[in-house]
Structures are given as structure tokens and as C-alpha cells.
N, C-alpha and C positions, 0 to 999 in steps of 0.2 A: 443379740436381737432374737424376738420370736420364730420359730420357723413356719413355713405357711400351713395351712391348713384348708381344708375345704368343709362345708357341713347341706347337706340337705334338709328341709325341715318342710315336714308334711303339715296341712289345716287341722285344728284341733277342735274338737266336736266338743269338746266342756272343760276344764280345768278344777281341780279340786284339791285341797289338803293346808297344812301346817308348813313353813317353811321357817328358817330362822337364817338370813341373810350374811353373809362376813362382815367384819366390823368395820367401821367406819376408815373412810383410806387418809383423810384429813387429823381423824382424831391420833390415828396410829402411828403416821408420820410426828406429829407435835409431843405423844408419849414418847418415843426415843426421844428425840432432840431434849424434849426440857427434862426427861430423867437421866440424859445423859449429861446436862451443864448443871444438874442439882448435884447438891455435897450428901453423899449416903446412897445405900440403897434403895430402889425401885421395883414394885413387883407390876408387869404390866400382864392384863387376863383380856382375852378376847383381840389382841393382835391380826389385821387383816395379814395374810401370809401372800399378799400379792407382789407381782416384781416392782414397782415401784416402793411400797415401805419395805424390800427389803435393800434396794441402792441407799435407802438409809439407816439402814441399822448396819451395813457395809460401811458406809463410810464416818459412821464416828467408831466401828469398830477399829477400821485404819488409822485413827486419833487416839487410841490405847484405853477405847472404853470396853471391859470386859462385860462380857449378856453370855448365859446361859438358861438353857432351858428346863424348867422344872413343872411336869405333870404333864395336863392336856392344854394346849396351847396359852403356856404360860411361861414369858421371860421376866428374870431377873435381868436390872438391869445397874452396876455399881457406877455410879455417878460421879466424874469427875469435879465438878464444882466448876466456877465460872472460869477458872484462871489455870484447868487442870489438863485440857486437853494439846495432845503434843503434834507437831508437827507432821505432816503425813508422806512417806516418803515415797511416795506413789499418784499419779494423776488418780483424782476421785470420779468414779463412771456412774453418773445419776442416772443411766439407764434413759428411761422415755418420761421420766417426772420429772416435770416443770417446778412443783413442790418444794422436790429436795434440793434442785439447784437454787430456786428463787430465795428459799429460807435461807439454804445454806450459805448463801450470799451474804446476807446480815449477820450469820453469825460468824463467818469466817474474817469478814470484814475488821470486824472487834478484835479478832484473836493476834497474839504478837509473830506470826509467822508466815511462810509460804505457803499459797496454796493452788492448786488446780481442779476446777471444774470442768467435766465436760459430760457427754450424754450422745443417745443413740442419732442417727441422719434425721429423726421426726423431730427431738429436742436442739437440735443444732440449729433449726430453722427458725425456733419461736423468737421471739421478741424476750432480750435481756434488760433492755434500753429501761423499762419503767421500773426496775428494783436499782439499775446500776445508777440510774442520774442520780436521784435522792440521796443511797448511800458516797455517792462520788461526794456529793453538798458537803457530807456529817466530814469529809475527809478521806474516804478509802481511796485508794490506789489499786483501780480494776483494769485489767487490759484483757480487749474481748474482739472478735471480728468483727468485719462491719463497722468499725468506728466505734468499738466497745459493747456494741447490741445483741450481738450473737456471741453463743459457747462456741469454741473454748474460752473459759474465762478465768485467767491469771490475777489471784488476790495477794496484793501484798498487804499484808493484816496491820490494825492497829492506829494511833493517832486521831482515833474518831473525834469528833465533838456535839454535842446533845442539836437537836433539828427541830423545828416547828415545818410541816411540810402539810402541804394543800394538796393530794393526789385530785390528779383529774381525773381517776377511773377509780370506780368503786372494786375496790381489789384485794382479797383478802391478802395474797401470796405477797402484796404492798406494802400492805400495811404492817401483817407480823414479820419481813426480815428487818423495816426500820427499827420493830418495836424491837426483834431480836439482836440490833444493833446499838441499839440506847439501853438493852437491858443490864450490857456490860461496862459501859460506861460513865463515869459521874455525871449527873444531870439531870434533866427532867427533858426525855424526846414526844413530841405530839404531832399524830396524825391527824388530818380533817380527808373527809372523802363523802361524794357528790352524794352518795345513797349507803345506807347501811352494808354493808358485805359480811361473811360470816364472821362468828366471835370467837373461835373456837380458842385460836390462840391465848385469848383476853381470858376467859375461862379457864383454860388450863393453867398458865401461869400463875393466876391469882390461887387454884388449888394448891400450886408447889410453893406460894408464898411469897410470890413477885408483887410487888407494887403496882397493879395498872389503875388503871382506871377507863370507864367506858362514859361515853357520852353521847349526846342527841346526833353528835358531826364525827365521831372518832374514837381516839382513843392513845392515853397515855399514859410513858410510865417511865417510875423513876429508880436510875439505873443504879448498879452495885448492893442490889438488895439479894441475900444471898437463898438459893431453892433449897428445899429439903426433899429427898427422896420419897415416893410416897406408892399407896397401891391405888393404880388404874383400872377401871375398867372399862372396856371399849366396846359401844353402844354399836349396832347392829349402821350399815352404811346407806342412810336416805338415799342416795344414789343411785347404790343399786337394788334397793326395796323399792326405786322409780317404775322400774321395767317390770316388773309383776303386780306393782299397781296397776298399770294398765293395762298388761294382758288381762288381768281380771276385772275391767269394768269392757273391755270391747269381747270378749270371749264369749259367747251364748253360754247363760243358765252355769255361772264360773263365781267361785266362793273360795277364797284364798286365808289364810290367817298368818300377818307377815310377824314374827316374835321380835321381842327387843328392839324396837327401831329408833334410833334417834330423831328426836324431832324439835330439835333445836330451832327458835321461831328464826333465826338469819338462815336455816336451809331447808326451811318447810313450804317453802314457794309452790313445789312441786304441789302439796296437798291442795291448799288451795286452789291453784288452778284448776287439778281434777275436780275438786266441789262444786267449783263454779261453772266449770262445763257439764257438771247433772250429774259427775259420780259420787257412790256410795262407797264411801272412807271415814269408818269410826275409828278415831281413837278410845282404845278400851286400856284399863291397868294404868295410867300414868303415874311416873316417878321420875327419881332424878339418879344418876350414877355418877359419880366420881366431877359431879358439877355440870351433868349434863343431864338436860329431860330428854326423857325415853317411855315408848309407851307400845303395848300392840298393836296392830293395823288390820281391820276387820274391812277387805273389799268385794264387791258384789258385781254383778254385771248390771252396767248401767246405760241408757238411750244415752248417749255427747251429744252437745252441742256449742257451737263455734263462738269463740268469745275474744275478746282481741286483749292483748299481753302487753304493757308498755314497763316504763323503766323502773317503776315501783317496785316492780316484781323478779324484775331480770336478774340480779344480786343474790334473790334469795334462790333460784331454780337453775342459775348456768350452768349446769353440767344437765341436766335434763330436758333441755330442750330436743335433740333428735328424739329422745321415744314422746317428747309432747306433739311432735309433730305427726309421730304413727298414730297418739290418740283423736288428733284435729282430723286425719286422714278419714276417720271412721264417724265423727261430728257431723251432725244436722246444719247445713252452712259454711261461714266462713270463721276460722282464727286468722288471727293478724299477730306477730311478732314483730315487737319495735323496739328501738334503742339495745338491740344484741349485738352489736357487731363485733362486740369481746369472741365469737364465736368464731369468725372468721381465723383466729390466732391461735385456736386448741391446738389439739393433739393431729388435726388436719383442718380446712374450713370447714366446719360443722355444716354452715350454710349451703355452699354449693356440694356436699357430700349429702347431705338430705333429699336436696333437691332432683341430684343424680338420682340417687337410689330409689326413692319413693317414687319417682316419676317413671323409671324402668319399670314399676312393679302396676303403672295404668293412675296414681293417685295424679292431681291437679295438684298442683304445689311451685309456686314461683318463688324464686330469689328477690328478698328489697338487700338494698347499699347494706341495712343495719338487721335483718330479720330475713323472715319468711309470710307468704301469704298461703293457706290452704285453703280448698272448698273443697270438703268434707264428703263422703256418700257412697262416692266411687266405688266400685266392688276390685279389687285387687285380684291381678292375676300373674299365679308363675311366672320365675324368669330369675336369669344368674346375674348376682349382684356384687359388688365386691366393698368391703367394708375400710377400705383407703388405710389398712394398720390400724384403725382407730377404738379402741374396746368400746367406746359407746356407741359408737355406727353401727358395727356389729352385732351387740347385742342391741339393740334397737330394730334391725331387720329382721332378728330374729322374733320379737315380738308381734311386728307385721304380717309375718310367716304365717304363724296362727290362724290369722283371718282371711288369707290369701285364699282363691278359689283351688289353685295347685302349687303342687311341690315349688318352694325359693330355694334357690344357691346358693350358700354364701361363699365366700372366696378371702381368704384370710381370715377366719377365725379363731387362732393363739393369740391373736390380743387381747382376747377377753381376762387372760391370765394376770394381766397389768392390775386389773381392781377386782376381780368375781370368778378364780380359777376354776369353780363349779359350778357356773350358770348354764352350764347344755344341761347336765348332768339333772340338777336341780327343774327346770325346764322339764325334762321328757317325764320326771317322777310325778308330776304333776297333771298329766295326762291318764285318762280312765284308763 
């Protein structure tokens, strides 16, 4: 577990310059895993080096996939093939990602052996229940606490059978362990889900040569088709190019230029929304990398104003709602936040850890069942806050910080190491 930390951060009179973000934490977890079940080599460039993708590149390391590293942030990585990975003789520690247990789940399921998951006091808590029902359906034999819903979670691998399944939450971490569990068995497995959720899984696999297929409700694919090792590259993380989006549109007279950024239309929610509450966000350079569009992010300081968020959107932005809420905080009005209550189940309740924090710091900001409600304007004032362990909380109030009238506290800030190990760093260089 991280050790604590504390950070001060003084009001920022302008922001300016060129940054180029760590690489995406979704896309980096999904290059391990699928260059480690492809037959051959893999060359993976631009790898986020945060602690969560590296509980996964640990743990198919303890499966006898050998990675070395070669140059400037760049692994090889020799692929065992779908039938190649061996037994692990050791409980697997997913750390604080949800991620790599919930994938690992699907794929461990398939495999003909023993296995154990488990993960830090924040990941012990989450909700297992919605990846273990479905694969329980396909056949797996998972024993978890809580009546199988919580880590530790005991896989005894194998005997799967191909699933048509209807999730009731649009959930990527859902959708790719089934697809990662039909990928290794005969058949044809399909997901449907209430609202689009990200693709990335869909995308990558089809680069290394899987069979899927994507549709208006889902997405499936037909298993026992074998990967071939390939070269990655890993596109800059929307996530966290979230939080300097918005310090640069609430920042006075703030001109940022974010490099590389993914912008995959299932995780560009984020963009949109700023558009639509009056920020200035060009995408400049668009192209595509290793099957994913990518483009630079030209942001400006911009007047917000308050706009209401419902389910349309929520799929594509869930990880960015605490700093949408520092940008609503600064909004002419009111935002409305609806159908989120996926947020309640993160990394802590995003909801009432928002609502804590930002209200400590003087913002208007009330809790619904499934969201949040803010009215906008407020002038933010100093005051010691604590970021509940959560790397988005945290770096969330440290964007707040900026515009606060005096010096914020924050209180646990090593978790920002989970997705963005150099976001203070990055942060202060950005100051005149």
C-alpha cells in the first residue's frame, strides 16, 4: 500500500506550456494481458508505469510470461499463446485495481488451473459480484467473500461454456472479462449492455487478431482464434489529460497543449462535456495508433457554465467526474449529475468524497442517490482536505487548489502514483 503523504498547493495566477500525459492505464493493462495470451512476441512503447498496470504485468509475470525492458519506456513482451500460461504458485496481489482483478477474472476462469486473487483494503471492498455472476453462468467455479462478491477470490479454472448475457450496467471491466472468457473457449460469447461503455478491449483484440465484433448493444466474439504478438503503442491517458483540461479552462488567462491524447469516442465524454459548458478544447493533429484515435488538446481559459449530465454520457466520462465537479464548481449556475451511481463503488464513493471535499473548501455541491448537484460561482476558500486514498480525489482537489482564494491541504496524496506518478511535479512546472 501507498504510504501517506501530505501536499500544500498555493492559488495559481496563470498556467502555461506543453505537457505530454502517461499513457493510457486501460489501454496498458489490456497490452499486457492480450500480448501476454498472443503466440510470439510483443513490443509494447509508451506503457503507463503506474502501480496498478504494474499488479499486472506482476501477475502474468507469476504465470511464466517473460517482459524485458528495451530503451526508453519500452517492453518486450514473449507471449504465451492462449493454452500457454502456467499455474501460479503464489496468491496474485492486484494491488488497488479493479482492472486487473475484474479481467483477470475472465481470463483466469478459462484457464485449466488454480488460482487466487486478491488486492489492497480499498479493492477488498469493491463489488466482485457483477463479473463473478456471469462468468459463474459460462461455468466457472469462483469462491469469494460475501457470498462470492468480494476479493479474496478463489478460481478454479476451466469447463467454461460460450454465454449470451444482458449486463445491467454498462461496464467495460464486464463486458471484456466475459469477452476474455469466450475468447478461450469454443464458441461464439455476446454481450448486450444498457449504454455503450468503452471499446478498448474490442479494439485491441481485433489489432492482435481475435475475432470480435462490435455492435449498436455490444459486443462479441468468437473463441479459440489464436493472437499474434504485435507492436503497441500507448496513446497519452484521457483520464488524466481530464485534470489539466480543466485547470486550463477555470485558470485565468491559462493556455495548455496536452500531446498525444487519446480520444477514443467511448472515453471522450469528458470533452464533450467541457464544450458544452463554454470550454475551449481543440482537437489539433488527429490520427490513429495501434487502432486507437489520438490527437492533441489545445485548452484555453474559458467562462463554464452549468449544464446537466444524464446516462448518455456517464459510460463515456466515469472516471472524470470528481474534477467535472471542480469544473461545475466554477460554472455560471447549476450542473446536475444523473444516472452515476456506478461512482458510489470506485476506488472510494466518489459521490460523497466530492461532496466532502468540495464543500470543506465553501463550494455548494449536494449528494443525489445516483449523482451530484452543484451551483456554480462560489469563490473557494483554504482548508485541509483529505483525498479518502483515492488518486482521483486527490488529484481533483488539487486542481481546485488553483483557484482557491488560499493555500488547500491535501492529506494522502501517494495515491496519485496508482495512474499519474508525476502529476504534482507536472502541475507546479506549469506555473509562471
Amino acid at each position: 500500500m501507498h504510504k501517506s503523504e501530505t501536499r500544500t498547493i498555493a492559488p495559481a495566477t496563470t498556467l502555461r506550456g506543453e505537457i505530454v500525459v502517461p499513457g493510457d492505464k486501460s489501454i496498458s493493462h489490456r497490452a499486457i494481458m492480450f500480448a501476454s495470451l498472443a503466440k510470439g512476441k510483443s513490443r509494447v512503447r509508451g506503457l503507463l508505469r503506474g502501480e496498478d498496470c504494474l499488479a499486472t504485468l506482476r501477475a502474468f509475470q507469476a504465470m511464466g510470461v517473460e517482459v524485458t525492458e528495451s530503451g526508453d519506456n519500452e517492453l518486450i513482451i514473449q507471449g504465451r499463446g492462449l493454452d500457454g500460461l502456467l499455474e501460479p504458485t503464489d496468491v496474485i496481489d492486484c494491488g488497488n485495481s479493479g482492472t486487473t482483478m475484474r479481467l483477470m477474472s475472465g481470463i483466469l476462469a478459462a484457464q485449466p488451473f488454480f488460482s487466487i486473487l486478491t488486492g489492497d483494503q480499498y479493492l477488498r471492498k469493491r463489488p466482485m459480484g457483477r463479473v463473478i455472476n456471469p462468468l459463474t453462468e459460462m461455468g466457472a467455479k469462483i469462491l469469494g467473500r460475501d457470498v462470492g462478491r468480494k476479493a479474496p477470490l478463489a478460481i478454479d479454472g476451466g469447463g467454461l461454456t460460450p454465454l449470451e448475457y444482458s449486463s445491467p450496467v454498462a461496464s467495460a471491466q464486464v463486458k471484456s472479462a466475459l469477452l476474455l472468457a469466450g475468447m478461450q473457449i469454443e464458441g461464439t460469447t455476446t454481450v448486450y449492455e444498457p449504454h455503450l461503455s468503452r471499446d478498448h478491449s474490442e479494439r485491441m483484440l481485433r489489432y492482435f487478431g481475435a475475432e470480435v465484433e462490435s455492435f449498436a448493444g455490444g459486443a462479441r466474439v468468437t473463441g479459440r482464434v489464436v493472437l499474434e504478438g504485435r507492436e503497441v503503442d500507448v496513446p497519452g491517458d484521457i483520464s488524466s489529460a481530464a485534470f489539466f483540461l480543466v485547470a486550463g479552462l477555470i485558470v485565468p488567462d491559462a493556455e495548455l497543449l496536452l500531446k498525444n491524447v487519446g480520444v477514443n469516442p467511448t472515453r471522450s465524454g469528458i470533452i464533450d462535456i467541457l464544450q458544452q459548458m463554454g470550454g475551449s478544447i481543440e482537437l489539433l493533429n488527429p490520427r490513429e495508433l495501434s487502432g486507437e484515435p489520438v490527437a492533441d488538446l489545445l485548452v484555453k481559459s474559458s467562462p463554464l457554465r452549468g449544464i446537466e449530465i444524464g446516462a448518455e454520457l456517464v459510460p463515456r466520462a466515469i472516471d472524470e467526474f470528481p474534477v467535472v465537479s471542480v469544473a461545475a464548481a466554477f460554472a455560471e449556475g447549476v450542473t446536475t449529475i444523473a444516472d452515476a451511481k456506478e461512482l458510489r463503488v470506485k476506488e472510494t464513493d466518489r459521490i460523497a468524497a466530492m461532496c466532502d471535499t468540495l464543500g470543506r473548501l465553501g463550494a455548494q455541491i449536494e449528494p443525489l442517490a445516483d449523482g451530484m448537484r452543484i451551483t456554480g460561482g462560489r469563490p473557494l476558500s483554504g482548508a485541509a482536505v483529505n483525498s479518502f486514498g483515492d488518486h482521483r480525489i486527490a488529484m481533483s482537489l488539487g486542481v481546485a487548489a488553483l483557484r482557491a482564494e488560499t493555500e488547500v491541504v491535501i492529506e494522502d496524496t501517494a495515491c496519485t502514483a496508482t495512474s499519474f506518478p508525476n502529476f504534482w511535479e507536472l502541475l507546479n512546472r506549469l506555473r509562471p
